[in-house]
BAFI-972863 format. One record per atom (N, C-alpha, C): residue number from 1; residue in three letters; x, y, z. Coordinates in Angstrom, 3 decimals. Layout:
NUM, Ala, X, Y, Z
...
end
This chain:
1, Unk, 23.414, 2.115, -14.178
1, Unk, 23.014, 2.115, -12.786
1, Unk, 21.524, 1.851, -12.692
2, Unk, 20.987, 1.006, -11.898
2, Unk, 19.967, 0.518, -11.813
2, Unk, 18.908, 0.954, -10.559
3, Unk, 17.712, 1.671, -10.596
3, Unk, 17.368, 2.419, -9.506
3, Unk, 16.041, 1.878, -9.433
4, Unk, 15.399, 1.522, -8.028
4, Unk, 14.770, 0.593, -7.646
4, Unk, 13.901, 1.541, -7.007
5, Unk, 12.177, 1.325, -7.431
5, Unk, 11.395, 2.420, -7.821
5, Unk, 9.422, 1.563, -7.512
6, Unk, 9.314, 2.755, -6.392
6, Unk, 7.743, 1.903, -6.311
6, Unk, 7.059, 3.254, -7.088
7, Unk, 6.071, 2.708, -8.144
7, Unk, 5.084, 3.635, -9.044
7, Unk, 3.643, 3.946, -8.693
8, Unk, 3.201, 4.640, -8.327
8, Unk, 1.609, 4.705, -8.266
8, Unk, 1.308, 4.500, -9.247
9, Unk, 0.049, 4.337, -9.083
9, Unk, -0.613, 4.185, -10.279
9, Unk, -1.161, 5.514, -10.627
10, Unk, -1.243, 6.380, -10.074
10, Unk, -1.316, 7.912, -10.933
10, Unk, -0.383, 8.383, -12.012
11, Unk, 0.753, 7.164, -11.818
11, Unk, 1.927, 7.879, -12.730
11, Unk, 1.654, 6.915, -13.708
12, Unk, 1.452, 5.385, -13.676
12, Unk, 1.218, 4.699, -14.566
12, Unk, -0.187, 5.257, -15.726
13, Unk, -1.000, 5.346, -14.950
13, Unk, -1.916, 6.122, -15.599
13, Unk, -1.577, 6.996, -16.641
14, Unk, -1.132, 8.077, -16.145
14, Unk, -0.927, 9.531, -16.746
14, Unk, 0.247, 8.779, -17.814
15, Unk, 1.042, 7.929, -17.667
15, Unk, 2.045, 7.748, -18.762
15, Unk, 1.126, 7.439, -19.938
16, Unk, 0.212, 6.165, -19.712
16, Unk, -0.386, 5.676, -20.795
16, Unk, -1.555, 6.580, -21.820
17, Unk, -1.572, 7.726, -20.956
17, Unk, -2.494, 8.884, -21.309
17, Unk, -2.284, 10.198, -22.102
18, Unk, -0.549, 10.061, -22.016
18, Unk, -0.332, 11.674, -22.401
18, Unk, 0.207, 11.276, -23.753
19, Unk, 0.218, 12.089, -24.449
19, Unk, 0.485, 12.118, -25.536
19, Unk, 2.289, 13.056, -25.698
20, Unk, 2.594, 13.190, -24.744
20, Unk, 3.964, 13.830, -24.736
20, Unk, 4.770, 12.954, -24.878
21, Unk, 5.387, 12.453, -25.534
21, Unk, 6.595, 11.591, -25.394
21, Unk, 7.922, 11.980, -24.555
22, Unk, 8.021, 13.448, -24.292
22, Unk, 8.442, 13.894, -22.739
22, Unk, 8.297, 14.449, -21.931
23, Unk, 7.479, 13.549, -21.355
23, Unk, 6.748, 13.783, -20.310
23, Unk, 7.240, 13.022, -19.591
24, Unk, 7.598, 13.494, -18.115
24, Unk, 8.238, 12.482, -17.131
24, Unk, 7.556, 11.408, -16.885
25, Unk, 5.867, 11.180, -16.956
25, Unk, 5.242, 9.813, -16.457
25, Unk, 5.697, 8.803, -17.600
26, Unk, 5.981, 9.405, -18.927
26, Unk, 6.334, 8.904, -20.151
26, Unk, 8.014, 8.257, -20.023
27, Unk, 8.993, 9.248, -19.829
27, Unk, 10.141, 8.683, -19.694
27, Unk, 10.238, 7.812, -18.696
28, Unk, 9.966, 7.679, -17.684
28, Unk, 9.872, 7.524, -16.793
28, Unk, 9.443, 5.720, -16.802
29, Unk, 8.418, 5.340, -17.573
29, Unk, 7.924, 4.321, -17.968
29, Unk, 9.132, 3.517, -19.315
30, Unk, 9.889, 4.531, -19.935
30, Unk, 11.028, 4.157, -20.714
30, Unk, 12.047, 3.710, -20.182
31, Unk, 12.194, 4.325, -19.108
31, Unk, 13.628, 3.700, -18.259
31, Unk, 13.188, 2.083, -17.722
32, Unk, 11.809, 2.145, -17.366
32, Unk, 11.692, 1.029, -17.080
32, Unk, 11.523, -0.267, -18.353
33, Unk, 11.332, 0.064, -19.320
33, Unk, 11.298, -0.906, -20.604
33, Unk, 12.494, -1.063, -20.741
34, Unk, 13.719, -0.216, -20.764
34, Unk, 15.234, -0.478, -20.869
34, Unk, 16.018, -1.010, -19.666
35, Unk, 15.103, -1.525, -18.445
35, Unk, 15.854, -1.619, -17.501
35, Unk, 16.526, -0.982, -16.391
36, Unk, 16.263, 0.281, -16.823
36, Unk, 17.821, 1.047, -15.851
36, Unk, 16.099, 1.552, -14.150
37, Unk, 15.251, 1.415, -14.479
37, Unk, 14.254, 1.279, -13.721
37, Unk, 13.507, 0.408, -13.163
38, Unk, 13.938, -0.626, -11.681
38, Unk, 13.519, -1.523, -11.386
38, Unk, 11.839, -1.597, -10.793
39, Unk, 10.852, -1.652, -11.473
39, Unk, 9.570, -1.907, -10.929
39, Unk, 9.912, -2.195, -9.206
40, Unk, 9.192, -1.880, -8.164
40, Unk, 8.850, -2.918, -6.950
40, Unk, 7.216, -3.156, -6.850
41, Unk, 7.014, -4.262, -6.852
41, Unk, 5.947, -4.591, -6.930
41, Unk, 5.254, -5.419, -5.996
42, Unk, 3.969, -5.967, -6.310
42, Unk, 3.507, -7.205, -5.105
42, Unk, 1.956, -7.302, -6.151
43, Unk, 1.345, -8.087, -5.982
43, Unk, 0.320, -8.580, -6.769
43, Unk, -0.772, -8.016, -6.212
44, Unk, -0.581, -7.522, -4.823
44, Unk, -1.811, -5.952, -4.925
44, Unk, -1.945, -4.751, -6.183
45, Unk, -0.126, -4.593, -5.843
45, Unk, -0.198, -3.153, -7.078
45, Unk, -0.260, -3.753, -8.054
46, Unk, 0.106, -4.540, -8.651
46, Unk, 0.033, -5.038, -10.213
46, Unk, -1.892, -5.237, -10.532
47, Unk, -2.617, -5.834, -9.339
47, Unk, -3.687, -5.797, -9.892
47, Unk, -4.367, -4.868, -10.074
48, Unk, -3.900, -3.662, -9.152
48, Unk, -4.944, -2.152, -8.851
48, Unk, -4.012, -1.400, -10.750
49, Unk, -3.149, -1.454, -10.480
49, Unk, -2.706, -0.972, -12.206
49, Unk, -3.421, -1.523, -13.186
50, Unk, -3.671, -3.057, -13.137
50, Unk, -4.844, -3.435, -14.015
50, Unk, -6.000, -3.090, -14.643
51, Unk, -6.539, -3.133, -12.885
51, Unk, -8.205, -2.520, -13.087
51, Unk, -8.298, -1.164, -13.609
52, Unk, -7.858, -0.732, -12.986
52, Unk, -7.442, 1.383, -12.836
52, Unk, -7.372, 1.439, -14.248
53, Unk, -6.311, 0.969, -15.305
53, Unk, -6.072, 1.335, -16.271
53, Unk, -7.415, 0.788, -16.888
54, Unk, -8.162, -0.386, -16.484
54, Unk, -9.218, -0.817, -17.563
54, Unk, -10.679, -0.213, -17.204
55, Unk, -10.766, 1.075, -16.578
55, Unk, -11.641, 2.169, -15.928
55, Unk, -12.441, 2.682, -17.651
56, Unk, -13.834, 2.551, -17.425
56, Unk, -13.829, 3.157, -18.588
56, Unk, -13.773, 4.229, -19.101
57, Unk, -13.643, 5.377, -17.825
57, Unk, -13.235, 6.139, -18.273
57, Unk, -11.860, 6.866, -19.282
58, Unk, -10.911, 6.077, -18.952
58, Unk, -9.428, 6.086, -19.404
58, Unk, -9.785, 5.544, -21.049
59, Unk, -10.888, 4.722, -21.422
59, Unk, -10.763, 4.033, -22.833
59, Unk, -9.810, 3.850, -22.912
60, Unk, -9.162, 2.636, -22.319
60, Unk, -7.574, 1.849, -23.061
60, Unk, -8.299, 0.594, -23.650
61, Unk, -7.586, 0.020, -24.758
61, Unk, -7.418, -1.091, -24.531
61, Unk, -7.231, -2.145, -24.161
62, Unk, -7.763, -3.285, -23.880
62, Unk, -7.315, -4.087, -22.371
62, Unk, -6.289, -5.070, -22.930
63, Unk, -6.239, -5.032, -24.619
63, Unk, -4.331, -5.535, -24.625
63, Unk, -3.379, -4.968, -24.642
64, Unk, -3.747, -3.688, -25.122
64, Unk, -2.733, -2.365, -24.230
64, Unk, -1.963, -2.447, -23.417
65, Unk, -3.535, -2.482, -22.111
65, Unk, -3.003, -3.005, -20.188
65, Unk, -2.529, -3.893, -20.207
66, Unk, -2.835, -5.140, -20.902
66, Unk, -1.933, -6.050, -20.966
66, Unk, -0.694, -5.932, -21.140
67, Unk, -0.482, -5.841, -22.278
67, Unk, 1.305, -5.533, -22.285
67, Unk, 1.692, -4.594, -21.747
68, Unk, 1.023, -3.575, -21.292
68, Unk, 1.692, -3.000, -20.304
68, Unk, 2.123, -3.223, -18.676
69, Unk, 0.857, -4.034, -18.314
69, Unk, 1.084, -5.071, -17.135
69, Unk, 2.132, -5.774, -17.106
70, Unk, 2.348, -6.235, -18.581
70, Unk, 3.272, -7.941, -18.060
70, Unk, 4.548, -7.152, -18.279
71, Unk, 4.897, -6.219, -18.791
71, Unk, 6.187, -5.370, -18.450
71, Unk, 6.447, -5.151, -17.554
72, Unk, 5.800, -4.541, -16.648
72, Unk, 5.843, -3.919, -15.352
72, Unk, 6.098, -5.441, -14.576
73, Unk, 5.435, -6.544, -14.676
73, Unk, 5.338, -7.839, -14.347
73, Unk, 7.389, -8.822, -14.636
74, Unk, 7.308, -8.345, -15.740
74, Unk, 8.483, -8.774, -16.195
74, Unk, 9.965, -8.085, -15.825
75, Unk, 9.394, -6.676, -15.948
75, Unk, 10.906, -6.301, -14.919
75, Unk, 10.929, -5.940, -13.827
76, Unk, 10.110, -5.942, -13.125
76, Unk, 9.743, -5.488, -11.170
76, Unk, 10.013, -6.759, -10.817
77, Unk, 10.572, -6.288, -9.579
77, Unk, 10.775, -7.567, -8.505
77, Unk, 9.474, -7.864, -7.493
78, Unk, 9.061, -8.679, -7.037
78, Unk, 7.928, -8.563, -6.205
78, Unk, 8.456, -8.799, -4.537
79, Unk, 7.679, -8.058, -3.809
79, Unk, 7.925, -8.030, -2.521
79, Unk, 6.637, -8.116, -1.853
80, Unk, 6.867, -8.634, -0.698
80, Unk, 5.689, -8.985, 0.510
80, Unk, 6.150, -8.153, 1.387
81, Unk, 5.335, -6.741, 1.545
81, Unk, 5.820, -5.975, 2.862
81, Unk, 5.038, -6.594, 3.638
82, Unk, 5.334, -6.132, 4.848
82, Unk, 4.729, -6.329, 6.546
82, Unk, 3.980, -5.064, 6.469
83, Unk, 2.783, -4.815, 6.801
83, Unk, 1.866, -3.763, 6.783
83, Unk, 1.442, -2.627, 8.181
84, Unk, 2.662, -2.499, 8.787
84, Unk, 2.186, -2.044, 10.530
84, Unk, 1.329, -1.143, 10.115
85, Unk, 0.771, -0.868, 11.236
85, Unk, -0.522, -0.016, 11.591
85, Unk, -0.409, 1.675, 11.322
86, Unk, -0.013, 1.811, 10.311
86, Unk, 0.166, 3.906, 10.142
86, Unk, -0.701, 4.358, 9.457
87, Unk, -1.172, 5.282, 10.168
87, Unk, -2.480, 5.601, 9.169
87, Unk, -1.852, 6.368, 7.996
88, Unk, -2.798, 6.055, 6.663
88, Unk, -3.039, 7.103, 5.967
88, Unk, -4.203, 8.130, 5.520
89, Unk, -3.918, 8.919, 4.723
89, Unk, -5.190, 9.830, 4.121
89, Unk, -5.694, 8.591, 3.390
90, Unk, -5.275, 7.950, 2.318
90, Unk, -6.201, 6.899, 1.692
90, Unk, -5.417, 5.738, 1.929
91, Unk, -6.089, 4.352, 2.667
91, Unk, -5.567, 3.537, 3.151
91, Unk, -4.565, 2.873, 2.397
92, Unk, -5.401, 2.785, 1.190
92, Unk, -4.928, 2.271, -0.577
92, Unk, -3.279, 2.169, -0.486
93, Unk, -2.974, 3.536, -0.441
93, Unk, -1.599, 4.185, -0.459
93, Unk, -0.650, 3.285, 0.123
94, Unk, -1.543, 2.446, 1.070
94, Unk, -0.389, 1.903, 2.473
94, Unk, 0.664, 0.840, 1.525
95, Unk, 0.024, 0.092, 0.657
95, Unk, 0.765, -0.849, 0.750
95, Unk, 2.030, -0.057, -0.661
96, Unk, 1.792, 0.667, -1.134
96, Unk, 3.238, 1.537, -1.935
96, Unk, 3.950, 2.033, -1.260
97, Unk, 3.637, 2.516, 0.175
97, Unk, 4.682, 2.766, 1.202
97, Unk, 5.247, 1.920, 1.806
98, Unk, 4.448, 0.824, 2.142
98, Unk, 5.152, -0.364, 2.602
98, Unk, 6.302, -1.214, 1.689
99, Unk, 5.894, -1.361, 0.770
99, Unk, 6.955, -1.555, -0.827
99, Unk, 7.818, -0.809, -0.868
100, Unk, 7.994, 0.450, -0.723
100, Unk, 9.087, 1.380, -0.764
100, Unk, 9.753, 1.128, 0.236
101, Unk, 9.315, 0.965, 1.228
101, Unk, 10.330, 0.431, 2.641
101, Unk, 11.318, -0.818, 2.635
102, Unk, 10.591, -1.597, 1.801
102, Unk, 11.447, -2.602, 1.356
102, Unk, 12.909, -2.725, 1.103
103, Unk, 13.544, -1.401, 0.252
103, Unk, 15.055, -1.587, 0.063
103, Unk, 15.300, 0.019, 0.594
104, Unk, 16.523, 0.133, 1.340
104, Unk, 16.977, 1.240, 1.669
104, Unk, 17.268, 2.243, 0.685
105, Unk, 17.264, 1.863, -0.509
105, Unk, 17.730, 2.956, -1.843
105, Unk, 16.751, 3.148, -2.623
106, Unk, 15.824, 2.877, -2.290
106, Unk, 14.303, 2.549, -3.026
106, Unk, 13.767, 4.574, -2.849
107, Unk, 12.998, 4.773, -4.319
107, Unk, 12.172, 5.490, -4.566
107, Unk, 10.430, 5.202, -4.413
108, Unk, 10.075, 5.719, -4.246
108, Unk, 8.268, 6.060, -4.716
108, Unk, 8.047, 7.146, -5.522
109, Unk, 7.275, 6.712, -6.335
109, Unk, 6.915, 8.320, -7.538
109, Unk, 5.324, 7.980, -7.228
110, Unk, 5.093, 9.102, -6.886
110, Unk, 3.362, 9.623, -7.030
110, Unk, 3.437, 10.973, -7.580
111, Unk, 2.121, 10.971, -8.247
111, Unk, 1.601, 12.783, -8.822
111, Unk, 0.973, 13.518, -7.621
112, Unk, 0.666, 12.685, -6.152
112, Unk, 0.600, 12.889, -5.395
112, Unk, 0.833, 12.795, -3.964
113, Unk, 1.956, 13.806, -4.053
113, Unk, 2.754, 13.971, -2.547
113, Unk, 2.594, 13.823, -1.613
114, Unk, 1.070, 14.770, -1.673
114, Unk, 0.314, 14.839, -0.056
114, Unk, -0.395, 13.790, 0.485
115, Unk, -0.218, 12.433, -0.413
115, Unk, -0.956, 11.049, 0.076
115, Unk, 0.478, 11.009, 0.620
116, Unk, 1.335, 10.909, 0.512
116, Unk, 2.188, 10.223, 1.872
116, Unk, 3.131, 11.063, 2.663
117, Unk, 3.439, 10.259, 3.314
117, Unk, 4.872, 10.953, 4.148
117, Unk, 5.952, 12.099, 3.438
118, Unk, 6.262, 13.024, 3.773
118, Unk, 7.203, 13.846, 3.336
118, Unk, 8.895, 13.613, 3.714
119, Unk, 9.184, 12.838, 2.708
119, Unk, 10.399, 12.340, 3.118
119, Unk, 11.351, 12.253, 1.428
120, Unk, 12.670, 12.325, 1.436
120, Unk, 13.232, 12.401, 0.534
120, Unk, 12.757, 11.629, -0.846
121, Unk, 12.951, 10.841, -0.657
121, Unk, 13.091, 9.940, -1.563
121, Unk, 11.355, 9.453, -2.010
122, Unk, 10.590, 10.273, -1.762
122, Unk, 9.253, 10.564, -1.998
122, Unk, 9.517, 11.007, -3.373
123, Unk, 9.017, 11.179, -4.079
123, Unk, 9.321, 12.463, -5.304
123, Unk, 8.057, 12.028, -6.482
124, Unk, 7.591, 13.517, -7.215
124, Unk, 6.990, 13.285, -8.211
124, Unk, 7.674, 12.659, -9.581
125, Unk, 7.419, 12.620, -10.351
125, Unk, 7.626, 11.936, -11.586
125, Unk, 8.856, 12.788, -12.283
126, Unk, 9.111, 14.389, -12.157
126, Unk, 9.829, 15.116, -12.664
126, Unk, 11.109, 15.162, -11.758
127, Unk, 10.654, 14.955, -10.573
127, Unk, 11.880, 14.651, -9.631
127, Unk, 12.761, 13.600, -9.733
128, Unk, 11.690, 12.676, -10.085
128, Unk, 12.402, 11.321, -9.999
128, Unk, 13.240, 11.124, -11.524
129, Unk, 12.772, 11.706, -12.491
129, Unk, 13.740, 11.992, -13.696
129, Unk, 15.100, 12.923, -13.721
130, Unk, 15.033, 13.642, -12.796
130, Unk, 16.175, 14.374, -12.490
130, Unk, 17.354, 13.678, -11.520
131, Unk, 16.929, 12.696, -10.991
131, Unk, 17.347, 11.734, -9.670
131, Unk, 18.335, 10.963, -10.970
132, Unk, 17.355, 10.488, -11.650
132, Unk, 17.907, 9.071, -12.849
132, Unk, 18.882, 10.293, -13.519
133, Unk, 18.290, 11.629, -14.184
133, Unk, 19.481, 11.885, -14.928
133, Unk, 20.825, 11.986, -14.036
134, Unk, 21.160, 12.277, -13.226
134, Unk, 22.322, 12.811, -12.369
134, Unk, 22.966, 10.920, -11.982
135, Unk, 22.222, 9.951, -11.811
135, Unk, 22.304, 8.652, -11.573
135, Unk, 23.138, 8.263, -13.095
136, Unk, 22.332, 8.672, -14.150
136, Unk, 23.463, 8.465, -15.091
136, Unk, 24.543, 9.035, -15.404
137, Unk, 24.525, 10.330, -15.545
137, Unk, 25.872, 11.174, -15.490
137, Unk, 27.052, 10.833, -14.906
138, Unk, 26.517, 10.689, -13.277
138, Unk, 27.597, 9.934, -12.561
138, Unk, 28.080, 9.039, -12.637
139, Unk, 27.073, 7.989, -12.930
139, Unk, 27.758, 6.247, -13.121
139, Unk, 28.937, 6.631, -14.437
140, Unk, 28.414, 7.277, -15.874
140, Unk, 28.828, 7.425, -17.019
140, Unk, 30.107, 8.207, -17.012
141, Unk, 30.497, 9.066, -15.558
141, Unk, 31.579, 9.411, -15.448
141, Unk, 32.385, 8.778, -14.968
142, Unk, 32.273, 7.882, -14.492
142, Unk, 32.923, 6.733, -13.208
142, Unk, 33.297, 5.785, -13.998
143, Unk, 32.662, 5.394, -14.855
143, Unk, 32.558, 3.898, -15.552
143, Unk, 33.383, 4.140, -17.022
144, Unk, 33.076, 5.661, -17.656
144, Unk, 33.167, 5.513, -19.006
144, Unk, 32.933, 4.616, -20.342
145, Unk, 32.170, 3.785, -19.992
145, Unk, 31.542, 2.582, -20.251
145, Unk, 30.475, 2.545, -20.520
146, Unk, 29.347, 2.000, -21.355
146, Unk, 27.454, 1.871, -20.777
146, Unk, 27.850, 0.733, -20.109
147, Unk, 26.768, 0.353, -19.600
147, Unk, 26.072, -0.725, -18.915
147, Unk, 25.620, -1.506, -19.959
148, Unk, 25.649, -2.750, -20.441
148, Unk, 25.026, -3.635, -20.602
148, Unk, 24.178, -4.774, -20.472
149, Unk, 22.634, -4.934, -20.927
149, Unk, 22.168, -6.206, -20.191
149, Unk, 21.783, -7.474, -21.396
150, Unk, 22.092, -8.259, -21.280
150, Unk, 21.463, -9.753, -22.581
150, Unk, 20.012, -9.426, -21.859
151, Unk, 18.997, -9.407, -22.883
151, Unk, 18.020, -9.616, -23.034
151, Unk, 17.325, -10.612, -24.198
152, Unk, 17.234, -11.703, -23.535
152, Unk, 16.532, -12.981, -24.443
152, Unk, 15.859, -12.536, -25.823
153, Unk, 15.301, -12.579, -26.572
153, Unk, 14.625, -12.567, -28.131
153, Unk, 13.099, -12.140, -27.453
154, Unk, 13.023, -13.349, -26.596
154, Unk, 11.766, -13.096, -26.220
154, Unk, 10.998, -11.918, -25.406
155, Unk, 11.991, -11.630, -24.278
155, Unk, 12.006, -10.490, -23.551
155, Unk, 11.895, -9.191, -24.487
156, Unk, 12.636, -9.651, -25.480
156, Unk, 12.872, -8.278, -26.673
156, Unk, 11.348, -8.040, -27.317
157, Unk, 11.091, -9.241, -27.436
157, Unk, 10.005, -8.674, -27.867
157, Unk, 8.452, -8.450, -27.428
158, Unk, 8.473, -8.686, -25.878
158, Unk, 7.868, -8.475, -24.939
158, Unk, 7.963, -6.852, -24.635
159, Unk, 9.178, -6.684, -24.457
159, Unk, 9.636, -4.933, -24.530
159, Unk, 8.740, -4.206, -24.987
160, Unk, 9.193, -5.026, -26.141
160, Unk, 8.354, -4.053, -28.167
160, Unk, 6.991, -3.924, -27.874
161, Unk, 6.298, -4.850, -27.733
161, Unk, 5.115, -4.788, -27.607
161, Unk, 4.282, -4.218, -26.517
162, Unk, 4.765, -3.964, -25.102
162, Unk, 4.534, -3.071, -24.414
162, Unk, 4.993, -1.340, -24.781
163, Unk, 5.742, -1.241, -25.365
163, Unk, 6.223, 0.367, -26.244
163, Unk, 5.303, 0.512, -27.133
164, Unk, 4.960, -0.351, -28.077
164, Unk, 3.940, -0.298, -29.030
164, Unk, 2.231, -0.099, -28.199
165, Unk, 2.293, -0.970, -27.320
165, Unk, 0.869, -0.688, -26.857
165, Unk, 0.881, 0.473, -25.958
166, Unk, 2.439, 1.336, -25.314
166, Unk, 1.819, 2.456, -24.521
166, Unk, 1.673, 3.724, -25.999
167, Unk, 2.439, 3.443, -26.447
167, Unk, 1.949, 4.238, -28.407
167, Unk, 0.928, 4.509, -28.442
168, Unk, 0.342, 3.150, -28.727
168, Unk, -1.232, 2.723, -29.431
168, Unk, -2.523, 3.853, -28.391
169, Unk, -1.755, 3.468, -26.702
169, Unk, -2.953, 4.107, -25.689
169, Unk, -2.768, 5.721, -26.046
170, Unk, -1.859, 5.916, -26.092
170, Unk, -1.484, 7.525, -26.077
170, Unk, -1.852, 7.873, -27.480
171, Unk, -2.454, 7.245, -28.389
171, Unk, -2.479, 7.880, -29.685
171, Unk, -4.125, 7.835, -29.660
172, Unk, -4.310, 6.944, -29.379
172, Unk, -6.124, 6.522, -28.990
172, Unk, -6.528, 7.673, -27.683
173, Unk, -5.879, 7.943, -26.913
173, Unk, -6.424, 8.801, -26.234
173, Unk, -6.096, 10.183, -26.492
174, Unk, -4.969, 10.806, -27.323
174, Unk, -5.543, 12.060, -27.890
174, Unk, -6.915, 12.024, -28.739
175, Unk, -7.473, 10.897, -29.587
175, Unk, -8.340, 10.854, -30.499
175, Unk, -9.589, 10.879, -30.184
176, Unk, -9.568, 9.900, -28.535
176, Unk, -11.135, 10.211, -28.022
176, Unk, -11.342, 11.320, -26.980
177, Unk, -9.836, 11.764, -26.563
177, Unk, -10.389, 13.012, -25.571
177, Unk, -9.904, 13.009, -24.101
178, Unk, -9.142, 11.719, -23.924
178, Unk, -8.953, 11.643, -22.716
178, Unk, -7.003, 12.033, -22.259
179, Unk, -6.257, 12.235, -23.443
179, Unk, -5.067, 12.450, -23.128
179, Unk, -4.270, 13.592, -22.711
180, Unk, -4.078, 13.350, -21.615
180, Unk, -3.499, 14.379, -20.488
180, Unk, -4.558, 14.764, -19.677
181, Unk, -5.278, 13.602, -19.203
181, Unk, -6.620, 14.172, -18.558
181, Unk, -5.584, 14.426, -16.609
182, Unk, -5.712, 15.614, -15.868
182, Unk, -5.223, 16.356, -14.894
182, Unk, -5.322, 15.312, -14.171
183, Unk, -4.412, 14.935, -13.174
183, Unk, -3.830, 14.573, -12.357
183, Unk, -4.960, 14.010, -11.022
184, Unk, -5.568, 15.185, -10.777
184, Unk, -6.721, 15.224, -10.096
184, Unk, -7.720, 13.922, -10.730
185, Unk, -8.203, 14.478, -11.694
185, Unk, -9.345, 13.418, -12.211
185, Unk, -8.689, 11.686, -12.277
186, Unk, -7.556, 11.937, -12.420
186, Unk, -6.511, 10.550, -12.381
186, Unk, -6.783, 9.849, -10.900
187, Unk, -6.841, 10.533, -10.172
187, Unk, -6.381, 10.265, -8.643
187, Unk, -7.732, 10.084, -7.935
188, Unk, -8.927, 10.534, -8.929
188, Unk, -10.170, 10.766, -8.661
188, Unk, -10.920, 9.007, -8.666
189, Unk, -10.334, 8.907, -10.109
189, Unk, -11.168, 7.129, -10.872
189, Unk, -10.295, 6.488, -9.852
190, Unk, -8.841, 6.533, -9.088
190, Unk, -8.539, 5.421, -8.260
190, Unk, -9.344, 5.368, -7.334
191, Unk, -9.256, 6.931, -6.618
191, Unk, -10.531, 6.547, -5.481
191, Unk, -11.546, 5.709, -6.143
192, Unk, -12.358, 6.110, -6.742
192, Unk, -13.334, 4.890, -6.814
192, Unk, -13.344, 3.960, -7.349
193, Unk, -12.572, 3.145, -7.723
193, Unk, -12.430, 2.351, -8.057
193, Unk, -11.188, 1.635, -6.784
194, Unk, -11.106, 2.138, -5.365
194, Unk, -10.988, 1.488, -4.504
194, Unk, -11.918, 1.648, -3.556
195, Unk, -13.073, 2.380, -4.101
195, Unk, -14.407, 1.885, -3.270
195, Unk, -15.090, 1.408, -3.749
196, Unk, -14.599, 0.999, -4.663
196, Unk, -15.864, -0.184, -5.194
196, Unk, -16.875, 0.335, -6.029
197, Unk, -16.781, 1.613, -6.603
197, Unk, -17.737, 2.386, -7.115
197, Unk, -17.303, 2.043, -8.554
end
């Protein structure tokens, strides 16, 4: 079963940062390398995941971000929301809400709630892993079957190399100091780095 999912970049962040391998920003980023997690995207968020991740504070690698970009690039669908006029606490936010509006079955995962609307299908990163587990259970009872997808050689190894480089970030950032840096300070470098600071 395939569940169609807009990401902040607080969660992208924190995945490439923690050193937990279960950790929901972590699994969470796995479902999407296997598919069963459809990126929604638009070439706003793909670029603010870019920059954000290449903050120097975070010390990633910027072929890291790379392959971690063109994953996110490679299995998200891209969408052009319509942007009406609703305010938010940080304007930024608007266009991941607007993306989420996009499909009626659609999720948003943020580490932070209180940037948007309080509405179901809002959910943090631990929520949204509990959503997918019960999403599989059910399909897996229904179906008795997996799911299967062909994935090209190439794709395969596009995969690999984005798994390997969120590895590489999470192993490099227990080493210099920055892995599992709080949520807050995460949410802190986007602000500025959507003011231009």
């Amino acid at each position: 079963m395939k569940v169609y999912v807009v990401i902040d970049t607080n969660v992208v962040v924190s995945a490439m940062l923690t050193h937990n391998a279960d950790s929901p920003t972590r699994l969470l980023f796995n479902k999407v390398a296997e598919g069963q997690v459809i990126p929604m995207l638009n070439d706003s968020i793909l670029e603010e995941y870019e920059e954000v991740l290449m903050r120097p504070k975070f010390k990633l690698a910027s072929k890291d971000v790379s392959e971690v970009c063109r994953l996110f690039d490679l299995r998200g669908i891209k969408y052009v929301p319509e942007i009406p006029g609703r305010d938010f606490i940080d304007p930024d936010d608007q266009i991941f809400y607007e993306t989420y509006l996009m499909r009626d079955d659609a999720y948003l995962v943020t580490g932070n709630l209180k940037h948007y609307p309080s509405e179901p299908r809002i959910l943090s990163p631990h929520d949204m892993m509990n959503v997918i587990h019960i999403a599989e259970n059910l399909s897996a009872n229904l179906l008795n079957e997996p799911s299967c997808e062909y994935i090209s050689e190439e794709r395969q190894i596009q995969i690999q190399r984005a798994l390997q480089a969120l590895d590489k970030s999470s192993q490099a950032a227990l080493a210099n100091g920055t892995a599992n840096i709080p949520m807050t300070e995460i949410d802190e470098e986007i602000r500025l780095y959507r003011t231009g600071k």
